[in-house]
N, C-alpha and C positions, 0 to 999 in steps of 0.2 A: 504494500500500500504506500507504503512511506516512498521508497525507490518509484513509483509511479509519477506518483504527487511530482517528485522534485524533476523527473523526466520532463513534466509537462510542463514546470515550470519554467524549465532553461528554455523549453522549448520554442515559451510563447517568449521568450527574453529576443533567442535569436530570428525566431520572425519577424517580429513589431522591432528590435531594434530598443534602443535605449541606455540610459546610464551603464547597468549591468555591462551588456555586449558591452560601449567602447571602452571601459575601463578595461575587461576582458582582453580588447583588441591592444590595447595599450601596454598591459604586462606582457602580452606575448612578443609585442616588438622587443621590449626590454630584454627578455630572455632568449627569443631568439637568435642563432650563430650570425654572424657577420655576414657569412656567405654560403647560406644554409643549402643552396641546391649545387655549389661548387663540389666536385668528386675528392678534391682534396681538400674538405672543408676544415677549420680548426679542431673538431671533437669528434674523432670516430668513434668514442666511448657512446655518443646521442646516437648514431647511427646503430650500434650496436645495441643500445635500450631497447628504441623504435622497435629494432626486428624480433624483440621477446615477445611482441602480440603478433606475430605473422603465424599465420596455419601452420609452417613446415617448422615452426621452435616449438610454439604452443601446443598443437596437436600432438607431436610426439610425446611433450613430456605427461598429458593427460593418457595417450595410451599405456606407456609404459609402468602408471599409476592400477589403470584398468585392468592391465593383463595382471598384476601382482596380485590384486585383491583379489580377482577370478579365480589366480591360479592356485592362491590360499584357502580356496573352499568355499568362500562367502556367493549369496545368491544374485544373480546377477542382474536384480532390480535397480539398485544407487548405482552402478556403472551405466547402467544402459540408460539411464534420467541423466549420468552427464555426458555422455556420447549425444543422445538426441541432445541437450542445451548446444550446446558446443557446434551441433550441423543447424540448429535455428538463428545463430547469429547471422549469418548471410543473410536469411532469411527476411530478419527482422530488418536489418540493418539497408539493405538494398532500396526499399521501399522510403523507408524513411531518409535515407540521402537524395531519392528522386522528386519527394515530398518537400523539404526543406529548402534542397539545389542553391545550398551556402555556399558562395565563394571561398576555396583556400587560402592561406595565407600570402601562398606563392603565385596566385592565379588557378584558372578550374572552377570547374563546380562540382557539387554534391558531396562538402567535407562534413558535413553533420549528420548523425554521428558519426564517429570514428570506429568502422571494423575492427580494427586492430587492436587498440582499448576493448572494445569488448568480448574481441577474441582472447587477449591475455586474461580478462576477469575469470570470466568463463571457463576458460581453459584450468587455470595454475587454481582457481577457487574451485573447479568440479575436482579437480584430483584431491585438494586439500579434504572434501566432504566427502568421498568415498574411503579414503586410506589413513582420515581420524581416529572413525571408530574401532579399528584395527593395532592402534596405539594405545597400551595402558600408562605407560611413560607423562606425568602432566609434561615434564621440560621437551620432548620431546615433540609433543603436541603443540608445544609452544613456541618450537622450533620451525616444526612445519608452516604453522600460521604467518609467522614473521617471514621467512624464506619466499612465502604466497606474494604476501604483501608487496614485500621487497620488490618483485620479480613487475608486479602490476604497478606499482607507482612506478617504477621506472621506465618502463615503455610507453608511461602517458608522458612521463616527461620528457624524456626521448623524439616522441610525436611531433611534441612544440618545441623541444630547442632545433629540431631540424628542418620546421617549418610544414612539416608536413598535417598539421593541424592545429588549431584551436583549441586553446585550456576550454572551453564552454561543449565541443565534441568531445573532448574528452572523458569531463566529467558528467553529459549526456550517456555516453556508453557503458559507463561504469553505471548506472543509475537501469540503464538496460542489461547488464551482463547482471543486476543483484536482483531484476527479475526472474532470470532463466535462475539463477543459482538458487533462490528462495525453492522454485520446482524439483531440483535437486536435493535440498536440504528434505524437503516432506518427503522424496521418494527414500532419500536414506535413513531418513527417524525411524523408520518401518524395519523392524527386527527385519537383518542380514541371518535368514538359518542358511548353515551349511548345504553346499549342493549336494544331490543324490545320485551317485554310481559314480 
C-alpha cells in the first residue's frame, strides 16, 4: 500500500512537473560525472554500480539463490513468486516508460521508471526473501540484508552519476520493485515443507 501510494506520488511529481522534479533535476546535475556518456569517463566504479540492476548480474545472482534453496529440499512456492517478480519487471516497467515518455538526462525518452533499479530490487530482495528463512544465524541474516541493500543502493546511484537516469526513476522503481517483492514476501510466509521424492 504504502510502496503504491509513494509510486503514485512521484508519479504525479514527474508528470505535472514542479518544485519536487526541478530540485530532483538539480541534485542530479550536481552529482552527475562531468562527462557521463564519455567511454572513458572519470568513474568506472558508476558504471560498474549501474550494471548490478542489469538482467545478466541480477538474474544470475537470484538464480543461483533459487537453485540453493530448491536444491536444499524447501518447496518451490517463495522461488517460483520471485522468479515470476523478477520476469514482471519488464512487464511492468515497459508500459509505464511508454506512459510517462520522461526525457533522460542525456536526451531520449521513456526514462521513468528505471528497469534496472527495479531489476536490482527485485532481483538481490527476491533472493534475500527466499534464502532468509533458510538462515538460523540472526548476524548472518543480517549480513544478507545489508549485502541486499548495498548491492541496490548502489546501482540506483550508479544510474544517476552516469547519467543514465533520474534520482525520481529511480526511486519510482524501487517503490515498484517493493510491490513485486511485498508478492514474494506472502508467497514465502507460507510454511517452505520439504519436497517429496
Amino acid at each position: 500500500m504504502v510502496c503504491g501510494t509513494l509510486f503514485a506520488v512521484i508519479g504525479a511529481q514527474v508528470a505535472l512537473g514542479g518544485p519536487v522534479r526541478e530540485a530532483e533535476e538539480r541534485l542530479a546535475e550536481r552529482w552527475r560525472q562531468p562527462r557521463p556518456g564519455a567511454p572513458a569517463a572519470d568513474d568506472g566504479l558508476a558504471e560498474f554500480a549501474a550494471d548490478l540492476g542489469h538482467w545478466y548480474v541480477a538474474g544470475p545472482v537470484l538464480l543461483l539463490a533459487l537453485v540453493g534453496v530448491y536444491t536444499a529440499g524447501r518447496a518451490p512456492r517463495p522461488p517460483l513468486a520471485a522468479l515470476a517478480a523478477t520476469a514482471a519487471v519488464p512487464l511492468l516497467v515497459g508500459p509505464l516508460k511508454a506512459l510517462f515518455d520522461r526525457p533522460g538526462p542525456l536526451g531520449g525518452e521513456g526514462y521513468f521508471p528505471s528497469g534496472h533499479a527495479a531489476m536490482a530490487l527485485v532481483a538481490y530482495g527476491g533472493a534475500v526473501l527466499v534464502v532468509l528463512p533458510r538462515l538460523s544465524r540472526p548476524h548472518l541474516r543480517g549480513a544478507l540484508v545489508a549485502v541486499a541493500a548495498v548491492l541496490v543502493a548502489a546501482a540506483g546511484a550508479g544510474l544517476v552519476r552516469r547519467g543514465y537516469h533520474w534520482p525520481l526513476d529511480v526511486l519510482a522503481s524501487w517503490c515498484l520493485g517493493g510491490l513485486l517483492l511485498a508478492c514474494v514476501a506472502l508467497a514465502a510466509r507460507g510454511r517452505s515443507a520439504p519436497r517429496e521424492g
